[in-house]
Structures are given as structure tokens and as C-alpha cells.
VOGU-3710 file (C-alpha; in Angstrom, 3 decimals, decimal comma):
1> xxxxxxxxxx> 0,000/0,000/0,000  0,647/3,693/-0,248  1,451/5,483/2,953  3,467/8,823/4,771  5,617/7,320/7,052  8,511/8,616/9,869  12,005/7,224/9,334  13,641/9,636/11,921  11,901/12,042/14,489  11,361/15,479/13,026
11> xxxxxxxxxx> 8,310/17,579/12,121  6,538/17,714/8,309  9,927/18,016/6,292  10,542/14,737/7,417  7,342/12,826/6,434  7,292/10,122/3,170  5,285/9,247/0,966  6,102/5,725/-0,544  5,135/1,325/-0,329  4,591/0,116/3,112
21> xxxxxxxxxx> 3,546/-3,207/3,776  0,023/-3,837/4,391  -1,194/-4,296/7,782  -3,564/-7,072/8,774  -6,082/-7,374/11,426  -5,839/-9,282/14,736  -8,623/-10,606/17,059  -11,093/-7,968/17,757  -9,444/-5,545/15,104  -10,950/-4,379/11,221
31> xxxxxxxxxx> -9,043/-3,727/8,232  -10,283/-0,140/6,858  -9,859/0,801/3,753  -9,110/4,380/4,383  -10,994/6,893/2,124  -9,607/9,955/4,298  -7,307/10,582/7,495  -6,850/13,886/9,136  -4,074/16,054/9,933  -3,129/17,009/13,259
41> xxxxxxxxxx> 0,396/18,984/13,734  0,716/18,773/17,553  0,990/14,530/16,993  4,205/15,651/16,005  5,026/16,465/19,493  2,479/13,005/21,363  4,272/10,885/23,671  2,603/7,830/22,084  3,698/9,113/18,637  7,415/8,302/19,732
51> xxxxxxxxxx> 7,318/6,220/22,579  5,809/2,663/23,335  2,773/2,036/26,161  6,224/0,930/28,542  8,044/3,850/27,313  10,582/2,809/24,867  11,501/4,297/21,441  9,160/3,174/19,327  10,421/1,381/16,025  10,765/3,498/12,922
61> xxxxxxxxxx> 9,054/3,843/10,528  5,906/5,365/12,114  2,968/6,439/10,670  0,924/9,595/11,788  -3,033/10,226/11,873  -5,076/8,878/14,285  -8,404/9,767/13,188  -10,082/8,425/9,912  -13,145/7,775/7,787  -13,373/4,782/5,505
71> xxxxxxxxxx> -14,949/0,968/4,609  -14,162/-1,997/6,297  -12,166/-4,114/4,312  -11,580/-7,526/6,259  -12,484/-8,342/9,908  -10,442/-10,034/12,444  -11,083/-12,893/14,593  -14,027/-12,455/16,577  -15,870/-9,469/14,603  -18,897/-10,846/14,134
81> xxxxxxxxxx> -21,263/-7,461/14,225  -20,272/-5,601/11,219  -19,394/-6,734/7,347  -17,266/-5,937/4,898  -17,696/-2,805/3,105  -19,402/-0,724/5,687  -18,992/2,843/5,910  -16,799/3,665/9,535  -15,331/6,825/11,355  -13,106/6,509/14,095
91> xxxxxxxxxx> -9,609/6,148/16,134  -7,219/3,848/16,278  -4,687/3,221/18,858  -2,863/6,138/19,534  0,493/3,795/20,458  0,179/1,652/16,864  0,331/3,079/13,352  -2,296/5,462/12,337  -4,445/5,839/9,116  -2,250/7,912/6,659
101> xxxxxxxxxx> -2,501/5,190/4,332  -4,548/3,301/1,766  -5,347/0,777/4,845  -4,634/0,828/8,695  -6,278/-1,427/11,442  -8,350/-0,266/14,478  -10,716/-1,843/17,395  -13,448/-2,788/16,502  -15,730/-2,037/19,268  -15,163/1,587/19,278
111> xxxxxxxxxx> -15,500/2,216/15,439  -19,194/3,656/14,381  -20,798/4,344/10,988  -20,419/6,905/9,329  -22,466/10,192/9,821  -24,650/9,504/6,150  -24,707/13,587/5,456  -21,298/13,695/5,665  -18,537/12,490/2,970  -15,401/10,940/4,050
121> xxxxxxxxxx> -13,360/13,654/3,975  -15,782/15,879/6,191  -16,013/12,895/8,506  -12,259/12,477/9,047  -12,252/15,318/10,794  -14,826/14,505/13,339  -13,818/11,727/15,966  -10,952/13,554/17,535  -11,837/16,981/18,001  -16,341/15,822/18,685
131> xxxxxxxxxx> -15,046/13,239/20,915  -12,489/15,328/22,860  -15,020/17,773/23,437  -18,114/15,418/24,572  -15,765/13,789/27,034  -14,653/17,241/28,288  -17,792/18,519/28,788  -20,284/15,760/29,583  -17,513/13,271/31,450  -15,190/15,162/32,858
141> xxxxxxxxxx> -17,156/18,385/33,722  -20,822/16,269/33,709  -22,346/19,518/33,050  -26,087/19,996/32,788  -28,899/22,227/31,479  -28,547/25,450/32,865  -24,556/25,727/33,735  -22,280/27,909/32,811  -18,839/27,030/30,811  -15,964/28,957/29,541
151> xxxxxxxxxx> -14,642/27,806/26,786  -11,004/29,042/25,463  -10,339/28,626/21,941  -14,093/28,369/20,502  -13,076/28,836/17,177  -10,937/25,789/17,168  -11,343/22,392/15,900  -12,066/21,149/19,484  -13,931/24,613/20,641  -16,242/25,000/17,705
161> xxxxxxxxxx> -17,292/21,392/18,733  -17,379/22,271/22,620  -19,476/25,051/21,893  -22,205/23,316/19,776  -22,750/20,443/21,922  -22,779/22,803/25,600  -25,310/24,915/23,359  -27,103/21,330/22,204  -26,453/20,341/26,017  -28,616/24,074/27,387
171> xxxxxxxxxx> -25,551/25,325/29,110  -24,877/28,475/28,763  -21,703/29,367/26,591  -18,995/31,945/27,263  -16,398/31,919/24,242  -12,962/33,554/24,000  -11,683/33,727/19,927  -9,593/36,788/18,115  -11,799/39,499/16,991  -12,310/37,947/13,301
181> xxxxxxxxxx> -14,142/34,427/15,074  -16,487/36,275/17,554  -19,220/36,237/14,791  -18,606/32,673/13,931  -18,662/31,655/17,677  -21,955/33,613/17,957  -22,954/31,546/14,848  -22,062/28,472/16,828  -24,256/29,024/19,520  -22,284/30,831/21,924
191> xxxxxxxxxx> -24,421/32,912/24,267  -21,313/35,527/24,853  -18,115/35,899/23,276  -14,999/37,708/24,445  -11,894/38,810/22,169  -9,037/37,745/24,060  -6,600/39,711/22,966  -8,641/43,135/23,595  -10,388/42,362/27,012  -8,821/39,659/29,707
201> xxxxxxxxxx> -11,452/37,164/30,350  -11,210/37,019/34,408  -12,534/40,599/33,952  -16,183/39,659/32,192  -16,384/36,256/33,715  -16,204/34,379/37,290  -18,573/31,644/38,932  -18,165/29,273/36,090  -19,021/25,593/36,225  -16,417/24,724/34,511
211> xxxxxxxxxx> -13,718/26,122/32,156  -12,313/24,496/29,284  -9,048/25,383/27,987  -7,643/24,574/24,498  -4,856/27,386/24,858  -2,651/26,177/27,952  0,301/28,414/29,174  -0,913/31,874/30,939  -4,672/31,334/29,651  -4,918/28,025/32,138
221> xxxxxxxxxx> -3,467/29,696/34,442  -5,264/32,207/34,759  -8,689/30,037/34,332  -8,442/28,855/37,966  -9,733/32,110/39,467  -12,612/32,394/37,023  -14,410/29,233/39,082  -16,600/28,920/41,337  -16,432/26,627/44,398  -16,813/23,019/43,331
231> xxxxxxxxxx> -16,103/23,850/39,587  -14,136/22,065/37,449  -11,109/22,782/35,042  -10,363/21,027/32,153  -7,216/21,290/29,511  -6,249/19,089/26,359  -2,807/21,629/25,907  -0,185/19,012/25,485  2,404/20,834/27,764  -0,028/20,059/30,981
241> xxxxxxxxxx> 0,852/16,835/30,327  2,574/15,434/33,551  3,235/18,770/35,211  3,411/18,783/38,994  0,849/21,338/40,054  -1,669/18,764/40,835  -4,763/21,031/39,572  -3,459/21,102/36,104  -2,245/17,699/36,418  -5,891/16,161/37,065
251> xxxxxxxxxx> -7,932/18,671/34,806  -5,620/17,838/31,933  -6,921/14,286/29,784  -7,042/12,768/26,386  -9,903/11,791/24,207  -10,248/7,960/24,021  -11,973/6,105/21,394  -16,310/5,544/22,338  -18,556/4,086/19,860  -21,812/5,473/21,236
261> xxxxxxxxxx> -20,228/8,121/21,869  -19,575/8,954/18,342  -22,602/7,024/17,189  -24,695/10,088/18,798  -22,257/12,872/17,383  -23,144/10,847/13,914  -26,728/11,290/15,033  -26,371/14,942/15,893  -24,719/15,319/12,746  -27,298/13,898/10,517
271> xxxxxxxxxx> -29,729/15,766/12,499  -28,237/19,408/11,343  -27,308/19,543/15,183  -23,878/19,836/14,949  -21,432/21,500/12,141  -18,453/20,163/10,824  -15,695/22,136/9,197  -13,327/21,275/7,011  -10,934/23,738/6,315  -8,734/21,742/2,675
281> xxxxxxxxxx> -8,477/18,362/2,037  -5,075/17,026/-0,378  -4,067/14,278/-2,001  -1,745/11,596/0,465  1,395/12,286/-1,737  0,762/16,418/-0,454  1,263/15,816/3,106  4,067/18,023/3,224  2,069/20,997/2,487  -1,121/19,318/4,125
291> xxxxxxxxxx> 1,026/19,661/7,289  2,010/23,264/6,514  -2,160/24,235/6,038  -3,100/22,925/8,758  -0,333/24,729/10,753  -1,576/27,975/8,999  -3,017/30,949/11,016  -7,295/31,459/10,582  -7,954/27,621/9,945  -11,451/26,803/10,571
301> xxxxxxxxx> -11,549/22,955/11,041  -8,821/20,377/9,929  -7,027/19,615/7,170  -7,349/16,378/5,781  -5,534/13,952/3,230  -7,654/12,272/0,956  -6,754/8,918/0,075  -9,562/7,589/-1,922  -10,734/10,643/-4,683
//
């Protein structure tokens, strides 16, 4: 098969595109035939993308993209409740190689159709960024009807997400984006948007149910004393990753795989509930300068590579 794989750690300059050997599934695992896979820079920079699950190098060569939308092209031992040829979305495992390729295997169990309004490419871009912000929101926060939630970021991949679903959810939405995003937020659903760069946040907000933070650095930071008793922070910024200030260290998670989970965002989808952006979508050979889009300034949603035309 075709594929963009590592051969030694670096960022986008170092990617490939050239014959890899066909992977093939295990016991519980599907072959997908991968239609589209998207693009997501900070990978570059994972733990799991460089180390194994007991912390040693992982073997070149690696390949990148966790996140996917494609058919199922063979099943492994033990897959008894889907067939061959039906439409999935999903993640695979984060520690394993990922889906920049014609084929890649994943779990089955946490795979789910589709969304049928969307085509692959638009669906690629879904499972990490919808999932990430469910779990933030309704698992980690468990907020309810009539809340409150800051969310940092809303214009993001993650926030525009975040603030659909709160919005779907009947919490009330508090966005911070640049001064170009505050009308797309608003479009969103956001009940109140602030621009971050002109007006510091702790000065319009406080008493918030919960806070979630796409930014890190300062902005988290600073998000502690915008909450009221009882409420809870949450951060996916990859440098609160294993930090000793145990507040940042226990509001900080990653997104794992769910299949009803993203069987309702499919729902929600199909339902005109929730929005999905794509922002370009190349060819697998261009992942050089997929990499370099999607690292671009004023994105609004991923960038995907299309393997299947």
C-alpha cells in the first residue's frame, strides 16, 4: 500500500510518501480501507507518537493520523457485528500506526458508521476533536442544562465542537476567539463571546461551572480564578501533560476512542445539530504541504488527506 511514514523524528519536512507493507487485522481488530485521514500537527510532538505504552523508542518507521473515515475491508477474529464494506469513522490506537494510508487497522468495538450527510473527507475530521469535546464537557465536567462554561479557543477544531454540543447540552456558553471568530462563535451558539486579545477574560467572567481550555500556558493559568467553588477545570494543551501542580495535572486528559459516543455525534450530525468544518483536504502524496495548512493561522476545522478521490 501507499502510505506517509517517519524514518527519523522530526516535524513535516521529514514525512514520506512511498510502499509500506500492508497491515492485517488481529482478534477484535478491522481492516479499513481508508478513504480519508486527518491532519493534526501537535501529533508531532504526542508521547505515544514516539514512545511505546512501557516507554521505549518506538520502532521506525511510524505512521501519523489517528483519526479516519473509511470501509471496512476484512475483519479479524471475533468481529462478528459488522461486514465488509461498511462505511466507519473513528480512532485507532494512539500507540500503533495510524491511518495515513490506503489501509490501517483499528478496534473494533469503538468504530461507528459513518455520519450519512457527511462524505469521508468531512467525517475524518470529526472523531478527535467531537469526541475530545463530549468527554470534556459531559464526562469530565458532567455539566447539565442550565450551567455555565468557559470555553477558550471556541473557534478551534475542538472549541467550535465544545461550543455546539454545551449549546445542544442548554448550558450556557462563554467563548474567548480573536476578533475575526467572535461572529462565527456567535454563529455556533455561543451565548457571549470575548476577544481575548482586547479584554482579559477574568474581567467579564467568574462563577463558572467549569472552564475548558484549548490554549494552555498563561490562559490556564489564569482560568483557575474564574471558578466557582466546586467547579471544574479542564485542559487538552499538550504541555499540561505530567506537570506537577496537581490542579493542572488532574484537569488535563485525552480523548479515548467511544462508539456510542460517536454514534450520537453521527446522530447529531445527521440531524443538522452539529457542524463540521473542514478547512482543505489534499491528495496523500501532499502531506508536506497538508502539514504546513493545517499549521496555517485562521484555519477553521482540519485539514485532511484524501486517500480515496
Amino acid at each position: 500500500m501507499k502510505a506517509i511514514r517517519l524514518h527519523i523524528r522530526g516535524g513535516p519536512e521529514a514525512l514520506v510518501y512511498e510502499d509500506a507493507p500492508q497491515p492485517h487485522p488481529q482478534t477484535g481488530e478491522v481492516l479499513v480501507r481508508v478513504h480519508a485521514a486527518a491532519v493534526t500537527p501537535t501529533e508531532l510532538l504526542w508521547v505515544p507518537t514516539w514512545k511505546t505504552r512501557t516507554g521505549e523508542d518506538r520502532p521506525f518507521p511510524i505512521i501519523l493520523g489517528h483519526e479516519f473515515s473509511g470501509v471496512r475491508a476484512a475483519l479479524g477474529a471475533g468481529v462478528t457485528d459488522w461486514a465488509e464494506g461498511d462505511a466507519v469513522y473513528g480512532l485507532n490506537d494512539w500507540f500503533a500506526d495510524g491511518a495515513q494510508a490506503e489501509y490501517c487497522v483499528a478496534p473494533a468495538a469503538p468504530l461507528a458508521p459513518k455520519p450519512r450527510s457527511l462524505d469521508h473527507a468531512q467525517a475524518a475530521v470529526v472523531p478527535i476533536s467531537a469526541l475530545t469535546a463530549w468527554q470534556a464537557l459531559f464526562e469530565r465536567a458532567r455539566l447539565r442544562a442550565g450551567q455555565r462554561v468557559l470555553i477558550h479557543g471556541a473557534a478551534g477544531s475542538v472549541g467550535s465542537f465544545a461550543v455546539q454540543l454545551a449549546r445542544w447540552r442548554g448550558v450556557h456558553v462563554i467563548g474567548t476567539a480573536s476578533a475575526q471568530n467572535l461572529d462565527f462563535v456567535r454563529a455556533l451558539g455561543a451565548d457571549e463571546v470575548i476577544d481575548y486579545r482586547a479584554t482579559r477574560f477574568e474581567e467579564r467572567v467568574s462563577d463558572m461551572d467549569a472552564v475548558l481550555d484549548t490554549v494552555g500556558g498563561e490562559t490556564l493559568q489564569r482560568s483557575r480564578g474564574v471558578l466557582k467553588a466546586g467547579g471544574t477545570l479542564v485542559t487538552i494543551a499538550a504541555q499540561s501533560e505530567g506537570v506537577q501542580d496537581p490542579v493542572i495535572r488532574d484537569a488535563f486528559f485525552i480523548v479515548e476512542a467511544n462508539h456510542p459516543q460517536l454514534a450520537e455525534i453521527a446522530r447529531l450530525i445527521d440531524n443538522r445539530q452539529l457542524r463540521v468544518f473542514l478547512q482543505e483536504a489534499f491528495p496523500l502524496a501532499q502531506a508536506r504541504q497538508a502539514y504546513a495548512r493545517a499549521q496555517g493561522r485562521g484555519n477553521r476545522g482540519k485539514v485532511v488527506l484524501r486517500v480515496v478521490s
